[in-house]
C-alpha beads as a LAMMPS data file, in Angstrom:
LAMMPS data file: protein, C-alpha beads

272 atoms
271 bonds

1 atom types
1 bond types

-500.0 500.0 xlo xhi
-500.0 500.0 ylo yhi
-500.0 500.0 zlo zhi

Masses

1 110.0

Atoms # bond

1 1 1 130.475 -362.671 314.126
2 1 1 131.421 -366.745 314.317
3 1 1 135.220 -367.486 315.689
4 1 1 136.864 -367.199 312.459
5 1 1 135.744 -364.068 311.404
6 1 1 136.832 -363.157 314.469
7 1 1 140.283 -364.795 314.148
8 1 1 140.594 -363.252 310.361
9 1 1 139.693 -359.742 311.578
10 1 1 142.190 -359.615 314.670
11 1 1 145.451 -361.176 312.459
12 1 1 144.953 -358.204 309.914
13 1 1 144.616 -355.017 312.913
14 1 1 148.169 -357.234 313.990
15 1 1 149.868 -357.432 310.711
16 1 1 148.876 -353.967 309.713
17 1 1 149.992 -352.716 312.919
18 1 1 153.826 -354.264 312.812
19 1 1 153.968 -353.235 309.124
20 1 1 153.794 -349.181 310.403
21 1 1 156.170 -350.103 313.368
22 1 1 158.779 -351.402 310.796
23 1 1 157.913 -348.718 308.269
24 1 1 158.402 -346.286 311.208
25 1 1 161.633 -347.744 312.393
26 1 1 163.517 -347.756 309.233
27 1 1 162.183 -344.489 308.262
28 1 1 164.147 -343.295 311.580
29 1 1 167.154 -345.560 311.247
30 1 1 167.620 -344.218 307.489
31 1 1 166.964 -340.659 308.842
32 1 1 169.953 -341.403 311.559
33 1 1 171.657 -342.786 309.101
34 1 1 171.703 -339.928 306.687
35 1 1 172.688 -337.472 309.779
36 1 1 175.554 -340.044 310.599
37 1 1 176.900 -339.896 307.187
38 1 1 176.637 -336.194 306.909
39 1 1 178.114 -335.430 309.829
40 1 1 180.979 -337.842 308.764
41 1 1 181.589 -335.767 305.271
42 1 1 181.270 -332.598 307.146
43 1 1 184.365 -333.527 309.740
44 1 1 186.382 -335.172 306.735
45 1 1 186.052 -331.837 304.932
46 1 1 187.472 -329.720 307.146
47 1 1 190.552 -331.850 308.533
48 1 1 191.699 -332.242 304.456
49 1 1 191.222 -328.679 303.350
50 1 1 194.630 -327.452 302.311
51 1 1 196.231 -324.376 303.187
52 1 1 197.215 -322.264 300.929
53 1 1 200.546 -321.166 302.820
54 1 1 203.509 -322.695 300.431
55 1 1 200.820 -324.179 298.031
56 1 1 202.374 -325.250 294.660
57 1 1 200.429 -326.424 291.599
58 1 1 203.383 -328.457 290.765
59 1 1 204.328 -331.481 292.641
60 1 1 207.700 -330.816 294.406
61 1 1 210.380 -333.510 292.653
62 1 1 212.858 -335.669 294.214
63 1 1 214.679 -334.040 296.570
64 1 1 217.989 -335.280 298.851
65 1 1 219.572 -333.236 302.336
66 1 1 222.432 -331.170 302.125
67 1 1 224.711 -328.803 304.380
68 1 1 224.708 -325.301 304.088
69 1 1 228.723 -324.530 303.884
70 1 1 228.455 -320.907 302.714
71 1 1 226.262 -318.372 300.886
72 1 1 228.519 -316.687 298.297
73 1 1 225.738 -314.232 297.639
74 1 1 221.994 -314.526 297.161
75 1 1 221.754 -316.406 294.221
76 1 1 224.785 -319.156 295.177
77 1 1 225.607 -321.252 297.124
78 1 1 228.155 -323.693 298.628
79 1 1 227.037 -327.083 300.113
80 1 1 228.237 -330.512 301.704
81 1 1 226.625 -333.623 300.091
82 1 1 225.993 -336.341 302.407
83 1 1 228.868 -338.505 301.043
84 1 1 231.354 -335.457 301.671
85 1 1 231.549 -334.200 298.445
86 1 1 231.481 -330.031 298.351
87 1 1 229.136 -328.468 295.445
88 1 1 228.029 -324.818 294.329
89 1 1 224.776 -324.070 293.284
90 1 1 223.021 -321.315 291.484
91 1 1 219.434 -321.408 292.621
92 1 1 217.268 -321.921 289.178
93 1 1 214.808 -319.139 287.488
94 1 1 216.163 -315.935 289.896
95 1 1 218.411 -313.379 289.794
96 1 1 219.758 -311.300 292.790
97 1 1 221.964 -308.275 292.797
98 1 1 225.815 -308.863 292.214
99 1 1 228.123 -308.318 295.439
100 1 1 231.383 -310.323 294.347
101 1 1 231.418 -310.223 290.733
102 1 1 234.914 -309.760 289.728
103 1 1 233.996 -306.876 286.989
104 1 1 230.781 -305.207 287.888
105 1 1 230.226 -303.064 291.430
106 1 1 227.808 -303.868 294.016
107 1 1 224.535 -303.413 292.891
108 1 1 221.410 -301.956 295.379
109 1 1 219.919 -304.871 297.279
110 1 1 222.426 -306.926 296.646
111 1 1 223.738 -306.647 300.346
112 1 1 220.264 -307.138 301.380
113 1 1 219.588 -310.490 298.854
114 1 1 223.102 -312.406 300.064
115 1 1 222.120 -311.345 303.801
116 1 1 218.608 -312.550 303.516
117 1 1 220.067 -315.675 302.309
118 1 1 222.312 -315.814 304.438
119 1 1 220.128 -315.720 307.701
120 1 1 217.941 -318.021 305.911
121 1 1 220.377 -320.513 305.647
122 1 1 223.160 -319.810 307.944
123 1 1 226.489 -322.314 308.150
124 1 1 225.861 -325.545 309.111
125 1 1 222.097 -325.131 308.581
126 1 1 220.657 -328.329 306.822
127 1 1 218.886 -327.337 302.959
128 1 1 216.091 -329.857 301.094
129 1 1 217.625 -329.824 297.207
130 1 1 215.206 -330.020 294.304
131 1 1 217.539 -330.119 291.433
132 1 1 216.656 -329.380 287.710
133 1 1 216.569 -331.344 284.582
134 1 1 220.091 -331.417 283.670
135 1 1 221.705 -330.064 286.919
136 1 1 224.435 -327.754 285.864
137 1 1 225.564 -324.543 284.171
138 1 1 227.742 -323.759 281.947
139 1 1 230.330 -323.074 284.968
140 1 1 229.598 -326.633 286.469
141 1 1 227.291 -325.086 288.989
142 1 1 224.376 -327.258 290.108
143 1 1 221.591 -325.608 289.347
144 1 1 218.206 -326.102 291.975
145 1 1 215.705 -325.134 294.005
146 1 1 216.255 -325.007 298.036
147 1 1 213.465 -325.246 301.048
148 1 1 213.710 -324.015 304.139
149 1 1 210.973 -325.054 306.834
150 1 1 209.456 -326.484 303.250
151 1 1 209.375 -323.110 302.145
152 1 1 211.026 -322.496 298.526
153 1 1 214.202 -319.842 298.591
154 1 1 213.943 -319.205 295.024
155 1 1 210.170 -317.917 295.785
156 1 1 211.093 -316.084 299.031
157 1 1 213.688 -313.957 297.351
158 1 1 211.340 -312.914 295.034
159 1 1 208.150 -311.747 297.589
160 1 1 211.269 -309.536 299.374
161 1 1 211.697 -307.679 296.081
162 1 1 215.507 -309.532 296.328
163 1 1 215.922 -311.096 292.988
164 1 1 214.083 -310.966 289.556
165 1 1 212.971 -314.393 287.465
166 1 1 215.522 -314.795 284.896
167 1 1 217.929 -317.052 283.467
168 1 1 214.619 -319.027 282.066
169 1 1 215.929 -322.214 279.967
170 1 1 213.989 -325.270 279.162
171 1 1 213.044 -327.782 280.398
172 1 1 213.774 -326.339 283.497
173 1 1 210.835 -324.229 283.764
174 1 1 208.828 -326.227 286.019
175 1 1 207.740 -323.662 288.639
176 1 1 208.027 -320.912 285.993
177 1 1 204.268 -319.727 286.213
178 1 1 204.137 -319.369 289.992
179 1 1 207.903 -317.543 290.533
180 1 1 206.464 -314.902 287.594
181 1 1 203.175 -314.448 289.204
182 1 1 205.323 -313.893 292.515
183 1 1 207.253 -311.398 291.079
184 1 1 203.983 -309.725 289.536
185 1 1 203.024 -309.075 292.844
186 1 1 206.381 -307.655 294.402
187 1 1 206.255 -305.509 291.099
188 1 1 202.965 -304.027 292.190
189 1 1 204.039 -303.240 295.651
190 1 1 207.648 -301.821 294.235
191 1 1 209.697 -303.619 297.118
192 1 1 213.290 -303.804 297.182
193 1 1 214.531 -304.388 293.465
194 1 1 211.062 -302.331 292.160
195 1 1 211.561 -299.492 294.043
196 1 1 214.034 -297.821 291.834
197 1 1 212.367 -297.235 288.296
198 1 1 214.205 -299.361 285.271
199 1 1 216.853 -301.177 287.492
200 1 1 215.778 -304.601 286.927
201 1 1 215.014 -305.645 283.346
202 1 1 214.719 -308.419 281.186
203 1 1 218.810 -308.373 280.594
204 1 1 219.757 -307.794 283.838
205 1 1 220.166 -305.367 286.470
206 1 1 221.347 -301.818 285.782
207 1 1 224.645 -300.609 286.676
208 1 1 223.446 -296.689 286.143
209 1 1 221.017 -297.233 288.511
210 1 1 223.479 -297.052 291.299
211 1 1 224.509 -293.564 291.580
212 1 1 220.295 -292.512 292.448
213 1 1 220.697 -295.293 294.912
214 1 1 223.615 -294.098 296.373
215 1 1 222.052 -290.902 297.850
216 1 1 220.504 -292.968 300.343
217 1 1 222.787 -295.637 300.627
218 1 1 226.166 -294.441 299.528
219 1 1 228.426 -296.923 301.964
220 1 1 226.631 -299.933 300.302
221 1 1 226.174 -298.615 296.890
222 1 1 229.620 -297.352 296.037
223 1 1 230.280 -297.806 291.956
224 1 1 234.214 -299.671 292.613
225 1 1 234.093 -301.797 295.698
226 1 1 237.642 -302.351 296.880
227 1 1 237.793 -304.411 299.997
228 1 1 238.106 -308.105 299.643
229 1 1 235.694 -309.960 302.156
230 1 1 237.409 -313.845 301.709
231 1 1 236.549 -316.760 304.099
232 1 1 239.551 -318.945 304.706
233 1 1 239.350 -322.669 305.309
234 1 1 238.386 -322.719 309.068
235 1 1 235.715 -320.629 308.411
236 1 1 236.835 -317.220 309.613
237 1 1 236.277 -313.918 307.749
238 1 1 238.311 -311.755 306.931
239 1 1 238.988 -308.460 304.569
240 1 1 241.754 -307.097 303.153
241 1 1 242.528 -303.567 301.970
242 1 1 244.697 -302.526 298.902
243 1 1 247.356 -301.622 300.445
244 1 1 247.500 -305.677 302.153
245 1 1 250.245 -308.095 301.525
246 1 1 248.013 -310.684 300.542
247 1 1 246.033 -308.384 298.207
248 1 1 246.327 -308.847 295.080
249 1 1 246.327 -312.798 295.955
250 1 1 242.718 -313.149 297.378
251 1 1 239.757 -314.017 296.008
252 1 1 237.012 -312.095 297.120
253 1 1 233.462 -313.986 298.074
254 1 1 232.736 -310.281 299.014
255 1 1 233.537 -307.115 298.102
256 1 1 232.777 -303.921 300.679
257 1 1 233.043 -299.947 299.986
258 1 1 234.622 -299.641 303.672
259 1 1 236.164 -301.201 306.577
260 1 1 233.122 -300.545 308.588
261 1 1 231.139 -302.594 306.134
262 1 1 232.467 -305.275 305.882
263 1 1 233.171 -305.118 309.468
264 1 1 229.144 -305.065 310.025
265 1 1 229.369 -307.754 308.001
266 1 1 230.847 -309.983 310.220
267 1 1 235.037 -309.786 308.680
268 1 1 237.539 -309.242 310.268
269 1 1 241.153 -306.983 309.164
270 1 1 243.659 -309.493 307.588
271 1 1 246.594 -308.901 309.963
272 1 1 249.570 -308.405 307.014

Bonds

1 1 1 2
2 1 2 3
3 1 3 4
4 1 4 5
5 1 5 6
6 1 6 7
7 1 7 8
8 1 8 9
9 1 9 10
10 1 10 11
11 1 11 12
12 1 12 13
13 1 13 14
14 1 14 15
15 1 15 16
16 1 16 17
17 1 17 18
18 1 18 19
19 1 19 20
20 1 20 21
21 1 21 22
22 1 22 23
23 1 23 24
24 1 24 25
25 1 25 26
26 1 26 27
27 1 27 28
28 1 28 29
29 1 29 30
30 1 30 31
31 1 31 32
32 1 32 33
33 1 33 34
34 1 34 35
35 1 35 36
36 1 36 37
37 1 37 38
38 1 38 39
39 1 39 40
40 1 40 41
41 1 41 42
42 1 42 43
43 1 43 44
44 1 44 45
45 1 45 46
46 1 46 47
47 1 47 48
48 1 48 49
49 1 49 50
50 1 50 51
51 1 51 52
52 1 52 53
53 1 53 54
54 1 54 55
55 1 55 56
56 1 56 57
57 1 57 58
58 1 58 59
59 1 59 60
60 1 60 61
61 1 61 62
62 1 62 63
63 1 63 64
64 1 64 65
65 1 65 66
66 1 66 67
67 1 67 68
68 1 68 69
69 1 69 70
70 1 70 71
71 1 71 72
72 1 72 73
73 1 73 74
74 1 74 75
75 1 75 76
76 1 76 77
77 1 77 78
78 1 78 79
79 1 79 80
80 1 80 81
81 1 81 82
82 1 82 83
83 1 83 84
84 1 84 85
85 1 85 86
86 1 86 87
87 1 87 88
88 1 88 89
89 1 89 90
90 1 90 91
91 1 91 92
92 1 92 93
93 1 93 94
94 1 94 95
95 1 95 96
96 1 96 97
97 1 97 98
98 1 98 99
99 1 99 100
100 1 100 101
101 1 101 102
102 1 102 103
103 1 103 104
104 1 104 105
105 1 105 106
106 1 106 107
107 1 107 108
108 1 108 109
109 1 109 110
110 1 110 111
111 1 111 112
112 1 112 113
113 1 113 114
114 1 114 115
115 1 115 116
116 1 116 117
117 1 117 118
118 1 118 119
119 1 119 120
120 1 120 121
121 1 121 122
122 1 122 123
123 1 123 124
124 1 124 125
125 1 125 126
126 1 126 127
127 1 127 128
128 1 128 129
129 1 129 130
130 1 130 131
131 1 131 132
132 1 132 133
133 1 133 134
134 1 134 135
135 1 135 136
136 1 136 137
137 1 137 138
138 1 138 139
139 1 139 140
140 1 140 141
141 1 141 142
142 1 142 143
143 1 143 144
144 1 144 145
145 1 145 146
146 1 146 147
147 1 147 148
148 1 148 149
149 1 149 150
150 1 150 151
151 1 151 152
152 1 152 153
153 1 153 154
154 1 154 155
155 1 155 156
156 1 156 157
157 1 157 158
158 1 158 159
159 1 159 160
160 1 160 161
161 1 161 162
162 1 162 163
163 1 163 164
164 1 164 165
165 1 165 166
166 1 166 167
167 1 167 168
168 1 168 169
169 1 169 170
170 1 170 171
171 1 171 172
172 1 172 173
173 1 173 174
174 1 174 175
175 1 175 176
176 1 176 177
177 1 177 178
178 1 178 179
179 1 179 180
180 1 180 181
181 1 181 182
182 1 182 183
183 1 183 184
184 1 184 185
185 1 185 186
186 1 186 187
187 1 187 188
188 1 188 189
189 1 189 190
190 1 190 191
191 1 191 192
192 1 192 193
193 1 193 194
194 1 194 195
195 1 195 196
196 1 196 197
197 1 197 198
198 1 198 199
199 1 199 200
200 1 200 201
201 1 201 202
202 1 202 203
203 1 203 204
204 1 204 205
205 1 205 206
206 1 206 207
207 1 207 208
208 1 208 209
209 1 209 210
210 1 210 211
211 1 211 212
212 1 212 213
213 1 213 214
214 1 214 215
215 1 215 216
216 1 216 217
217 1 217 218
218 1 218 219
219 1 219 220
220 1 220 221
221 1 221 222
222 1 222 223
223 1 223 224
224 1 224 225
225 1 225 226
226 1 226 227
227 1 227 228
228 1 228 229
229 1 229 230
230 1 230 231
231 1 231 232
232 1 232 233
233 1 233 234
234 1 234 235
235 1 235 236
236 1 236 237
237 1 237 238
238 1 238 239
239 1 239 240
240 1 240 241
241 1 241 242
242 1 242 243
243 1 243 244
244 1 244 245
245 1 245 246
246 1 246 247
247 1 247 248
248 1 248 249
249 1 249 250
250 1 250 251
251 1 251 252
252 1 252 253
253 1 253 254
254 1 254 255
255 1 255 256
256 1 256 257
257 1 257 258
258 1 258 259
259 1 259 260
260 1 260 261
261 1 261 262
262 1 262 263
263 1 263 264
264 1 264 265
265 1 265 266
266 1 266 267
267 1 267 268
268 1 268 269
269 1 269 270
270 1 270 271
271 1 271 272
């Protein structure tokens, strides 16, 4: 074999050679690569799952701060604006149980829906306010949804079993579907409201349905409330019996069966 022969043979083992090493070598950087990446996807998907706790399939609206003043029962409520200003609002698409209205007697689980409201959003207590398309009622009422801890109130009343979906106007329907399917499921388990047969219906609740609740709960459920629960400007809380001076004068926020509740209620006896 003369030089170049030689020469021409030994270039092409060399050239040959260093192609496989690169071959090789990308081959194992595209491999790492490829792991890189799909370890990358795999950590991406699991820090941006969702949970499902509070999950909406509509996107919550504008919403501003307010402070809670009082609960007038589980439905309404009293709040401070940030510029000072002092609204009431009727929490949209639900329905609790009457306790203060001036011509019908307290209705079962309405106790339980204003103090579940109540300890949800306690005096002083700072609210997030969605409100509605159009605002207000008839009455002048704002009319909106509240969070709590970014939990909705209008939902939570309805999982206890503490208020039906009603009062269902457009366009404020917006979270419609999910407060129904809610109270599907609260329905199903016959909790609070449910667990007397026909009480809540489409038109309301029904006053009949009191006396069968009464055998259990006959302080609460009495048919003609006729203590006035009233909370004066400084915030204290106070009831007054029939026989009162300042009677016939007071409007009630709450109405009681007896002393003792609206004395577990937190009231105190009106001194005249």
């Amino acid at each position: 074999m003369n030089g170049n022969s030689f020469l021409h043979s030994y270039l092409t083992v060399f050239l040959l050679t260093a192609l496989c090493l690169i071959t090789l070598s990308g081959c194992q950087a595209g491999s790492d690569d490829l792991i890189n990446q799909s370890k990358q996807e795999d950590t991406f998907s699991k820090e941006d799952i969702p949970s499902s706790a509070d999950s909406s399939t509509e996107e919550k609206g504008k919403t501003f701060t307010a402070e809670i003043i009082k609960v007038v029962d589980g439905d309404t409520v009293k709040i401070k604006l940030a510029n000072g200003n002092e609204e009431t609002v009727r929490l949209l698409l639900v329905d609790t149980p009457e306790t203060v209205h001036p011509s019908k007697p307290v209705q079962p689980f309405g106790p339980e829906a204003s103090k579940f409201t109540k300890e949800l959003m306690p005096a002083g207590s700072k609210v997030e306010v969605e409100t509605g398309i159009g605002e207000r009622d008839r009455y002048g009422r704002l009319l909106a949804y509240f969070y709590v801890d970014g939990k909705m109130v209008n939902k939570l009343l309805l999982e206890k079993g503490l208020a039906r979906v009603a009062y269902v106007y457009a366009p404020n329907t917006k979270y419609l579907e999910e407060l129904e399917k809610i109270q599907k499921q609260a329905q199903k388990d016959e909790i609070g409201i449910w667990s007397i047969e026909n009480y809540a219906t489409s038109k309301g609740f029904d006053d009949s349905k009191s006396k069968e609740a009464s055998v259990d709960k006959p302080s609460r459920s009495c048919s003609n409330p006729q203590i006035k629960g009233n909370i004066n400007s400084k915030g204290n809380k106070i009831y007054h019996i029939p026989s009162g001076q300042y009677y016939e004068i007071t409007k009630p926020e709450e109405m009681f069966c007896t002393e003792q509740d609206a004395k577990d209620a937190g009231f105190r006896k009106s001194q005249s």
